[in-house]
C-alpha positions in Angstrom: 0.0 0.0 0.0 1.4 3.7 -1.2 1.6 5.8 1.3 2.2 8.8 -1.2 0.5 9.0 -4.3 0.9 11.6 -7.6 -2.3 11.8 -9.5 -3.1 13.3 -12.5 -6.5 14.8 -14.0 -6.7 15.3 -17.8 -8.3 18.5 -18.8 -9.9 19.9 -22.1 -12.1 22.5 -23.6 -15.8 21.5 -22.8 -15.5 18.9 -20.1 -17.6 18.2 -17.8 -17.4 19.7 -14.5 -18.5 17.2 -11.9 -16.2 14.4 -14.0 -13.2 15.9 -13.0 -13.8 18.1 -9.5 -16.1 15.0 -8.3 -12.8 12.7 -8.5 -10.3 15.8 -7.2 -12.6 16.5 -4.2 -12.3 12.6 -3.1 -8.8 12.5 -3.4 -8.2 15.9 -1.6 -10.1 14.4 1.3 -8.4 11.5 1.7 -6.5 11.2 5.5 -4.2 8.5 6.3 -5.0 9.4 10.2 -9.0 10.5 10.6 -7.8 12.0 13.8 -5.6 14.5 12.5 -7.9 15.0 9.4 -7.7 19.2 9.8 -3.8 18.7 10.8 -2.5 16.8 8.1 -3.1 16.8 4.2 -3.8 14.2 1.6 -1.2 11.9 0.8 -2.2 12.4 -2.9 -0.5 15.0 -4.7 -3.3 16.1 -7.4 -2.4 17.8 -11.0 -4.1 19.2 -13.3 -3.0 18.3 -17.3 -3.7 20.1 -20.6 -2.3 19.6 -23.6 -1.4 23.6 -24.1 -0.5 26.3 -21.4 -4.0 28.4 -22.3 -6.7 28.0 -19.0 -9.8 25.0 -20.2 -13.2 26.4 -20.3 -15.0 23.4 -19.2 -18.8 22.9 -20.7 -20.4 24.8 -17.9 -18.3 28.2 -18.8 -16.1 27.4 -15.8 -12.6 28.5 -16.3 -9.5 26.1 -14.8 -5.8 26.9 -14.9 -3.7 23.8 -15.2 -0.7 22.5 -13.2 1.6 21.6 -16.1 1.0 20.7 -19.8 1.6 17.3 -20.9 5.2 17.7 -21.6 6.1 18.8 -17.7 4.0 16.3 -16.4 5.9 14.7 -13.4 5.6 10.8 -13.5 1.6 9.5 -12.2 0.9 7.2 -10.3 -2.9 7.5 -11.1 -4.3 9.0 -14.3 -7.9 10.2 -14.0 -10.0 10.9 -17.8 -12.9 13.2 -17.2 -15.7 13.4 -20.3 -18.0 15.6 -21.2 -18.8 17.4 -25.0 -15.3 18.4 -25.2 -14.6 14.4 -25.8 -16.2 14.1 -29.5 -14.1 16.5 -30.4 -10.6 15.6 -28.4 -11.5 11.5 -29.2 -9.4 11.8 -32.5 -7.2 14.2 -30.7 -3.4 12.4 -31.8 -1.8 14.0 -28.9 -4.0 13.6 -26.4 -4.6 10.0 -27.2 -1.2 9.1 -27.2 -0.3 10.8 -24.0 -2.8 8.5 -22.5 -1.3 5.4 -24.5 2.2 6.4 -22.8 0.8 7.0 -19.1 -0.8 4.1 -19.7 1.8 1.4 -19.3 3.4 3.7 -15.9 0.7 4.2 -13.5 -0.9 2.0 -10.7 -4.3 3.0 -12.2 -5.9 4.3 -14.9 -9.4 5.7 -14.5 -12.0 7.3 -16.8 -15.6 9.4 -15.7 -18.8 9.0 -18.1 -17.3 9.6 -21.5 -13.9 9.5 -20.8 -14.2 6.0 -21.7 -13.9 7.0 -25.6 -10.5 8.4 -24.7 -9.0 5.7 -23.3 -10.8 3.5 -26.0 -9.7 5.4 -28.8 -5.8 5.2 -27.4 -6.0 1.2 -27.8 -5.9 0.7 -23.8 -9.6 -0.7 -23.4 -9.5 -3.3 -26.0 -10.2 -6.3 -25.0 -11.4 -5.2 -22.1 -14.8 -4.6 -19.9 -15.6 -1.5 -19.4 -18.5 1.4 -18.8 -19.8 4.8 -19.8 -23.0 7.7 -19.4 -25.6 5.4 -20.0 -26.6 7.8 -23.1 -23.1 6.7 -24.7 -23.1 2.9 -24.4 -24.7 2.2 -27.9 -22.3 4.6 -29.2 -19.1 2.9 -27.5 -20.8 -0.6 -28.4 -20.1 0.8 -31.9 -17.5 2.8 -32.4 -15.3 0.4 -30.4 -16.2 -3.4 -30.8 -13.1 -4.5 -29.0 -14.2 -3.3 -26.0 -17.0 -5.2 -23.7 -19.4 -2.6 -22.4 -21.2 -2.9 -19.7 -24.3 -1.1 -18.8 -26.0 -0.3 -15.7 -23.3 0.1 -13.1 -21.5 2.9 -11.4 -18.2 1.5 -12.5 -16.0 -1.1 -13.8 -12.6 -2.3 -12.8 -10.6 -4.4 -15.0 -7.1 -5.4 -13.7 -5.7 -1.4 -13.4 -8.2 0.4 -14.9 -11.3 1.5 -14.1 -14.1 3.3 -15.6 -17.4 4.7 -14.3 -21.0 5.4 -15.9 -21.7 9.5 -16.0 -20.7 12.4 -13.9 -21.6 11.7 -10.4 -20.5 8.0 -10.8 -16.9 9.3 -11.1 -17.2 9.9 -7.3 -17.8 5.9 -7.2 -15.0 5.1 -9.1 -12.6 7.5 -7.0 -13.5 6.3 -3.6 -12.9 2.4 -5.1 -9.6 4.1 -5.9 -9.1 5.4 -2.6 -9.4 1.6 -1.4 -6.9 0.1 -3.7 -4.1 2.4 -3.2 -4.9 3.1 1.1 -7.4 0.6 1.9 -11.2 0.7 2.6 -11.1 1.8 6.0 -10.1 5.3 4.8 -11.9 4.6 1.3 -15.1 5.0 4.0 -14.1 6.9 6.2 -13.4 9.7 3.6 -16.7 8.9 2.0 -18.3 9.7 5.3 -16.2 13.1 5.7 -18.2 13.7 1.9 -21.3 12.4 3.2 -21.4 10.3 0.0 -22.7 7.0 0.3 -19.8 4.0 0.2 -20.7 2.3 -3.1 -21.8 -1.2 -1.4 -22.8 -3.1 -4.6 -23.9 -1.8 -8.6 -20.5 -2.2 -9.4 -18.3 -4.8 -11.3 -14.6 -6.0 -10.4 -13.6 -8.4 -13.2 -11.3 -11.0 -11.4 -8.3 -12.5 -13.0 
């Protein structure tokens, strides 16, 4: 079990807000001590990545600075793929994909929120794979990648190291499962708690093997 952690969130023009806060705000809270939860900070360091130095206007109008672009990007640990409307236009995106493809083979855990799934699909990593999206999407990642198995009507799905969840709030799902991999579930829960989310119990899918 890590006891430090360096994650990384992808950001684009036009994602989805709640796919990428949802996931940061979970990690944020995470405490390896619950007693010293207001003394101490999270044991995850958390960065923002864009492809180009310019701030993201996410589909909401929000506006995000980054932490780095893709080429400062310190080594991850965990690599987090938000969605959102900004991914039919980024999904054929060379550089993008292939910064996934080469995070891919370094960190612990590769994630995706709702539609980030066609991202991580499109840069070869899900085939042959199970994996999830926004329920709207699942005909069109049925079809536009046939080497993936799709799986509908969960929260999320992990497959060996990566992990994908069903739309927006899901993502929160998918990054408190995260939070138990890497520090166990005892403070998976007890961070869901400090949330007052509700620890996802079941409508979920861990392939095995």
């Amino acid at each position: 079990m890590n006891k430090r952690l360096t994650a990384g969130i992808l950001l684009y023009d036009n994602v989805e807000v709640l796919d990428f806060t949802g996931p940061f705000e979970v990690l944020s809270q995470v405490r390896l001590d619950e007693e010293r939860r207001f003394a101490e900070r999270t044991p995850i360091d958390i960065v923002l990545v864009t492809q180009n130095e310019e701030p993201v206007r996410t589909f909401g109008g929000m506006l995000v600075a980054q932490d780095c672009t893709f080429g400062e990007c310190p080594p991850l640990d965990v690599l987090v793929v938000p969605g959102g409307m900004g991914e039919r236009l980024e999904n054929h995106n060379p550089v993008i994909l292939e910064f996934i493809r080469s995070r891919a083979g370094e960190v612990k855990t590769l994630a995706s929120v709702c539609t980030g799934a066609f991202l991580l699909a499109g840069a070869g990593v899900l085939d042959g794979r199970t994996a999830t999206t926004h329920f709207a999407s699942i005909g069109r990642l049925r079809d536009t990648f046939p080497k993936v198995k799709v799986e509908e009507g969960v929260r999320f799905v992990e497959d060996g190291k990566i992990i994908t969840s069903a739309g927006i709030s899901a993502g929160i799902d998918m990054s408190l499962r995260l939070v138990a991999i890497h520090f166990g579930e005892d403070i998976a829960r007890a961070t869901a708690r400090n949330l007052e989310y509700p620890y996802p119990e079941d409508n979920y899918r861990i392939i095995e093997g």
